[in-house]
C-alpha positions, -999 to +999 in steps of 0.1 A: -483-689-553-489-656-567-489-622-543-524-620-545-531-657-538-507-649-507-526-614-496-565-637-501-551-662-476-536-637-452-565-616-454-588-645-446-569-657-419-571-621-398-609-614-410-591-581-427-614-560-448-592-537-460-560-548-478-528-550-502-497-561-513-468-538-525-457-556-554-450-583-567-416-606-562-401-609-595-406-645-611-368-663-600-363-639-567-367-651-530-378-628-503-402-610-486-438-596-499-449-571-476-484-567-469-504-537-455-541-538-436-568-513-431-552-477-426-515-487-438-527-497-472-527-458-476-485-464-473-483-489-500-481-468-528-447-456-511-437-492-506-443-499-544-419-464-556-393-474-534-361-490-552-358-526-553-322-543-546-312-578-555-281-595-541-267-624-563-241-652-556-217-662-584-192-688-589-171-675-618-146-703-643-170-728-635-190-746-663-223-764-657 
């Protein structure tokens, strides 16, 4: 499902006029897309310059 796909379905569900996503997830990542309605879509241009940070697992001397 792609972030806007997610924010039309939100959006319809709470009869919001007004809003937006604040990125989108990166292709292979898991997480959270934060969404903002009516007044705090003004704050999603913050949320979009703020740093990302991914957290990995590894299994190293192991061969698939």
């Amino acid at each position: 499902m792609t972030s806007n796909a997610a924010l039309q379905r939100v959006k319809g569900i709470y009869f919001a006029r007004k809003a937006g996503h604040t990125g989108s997830l990166d292709p292979l990542a898991t997480g959270v897309l934060p969404l903002c309605f009516g007044e705090a879509t003004k704050w999603s241009q913050f949320l979009l310059d703020s740093d990302k940070e991914y957290v990995a697992t590894l299994c190293l001397g192991v061969t698939t």
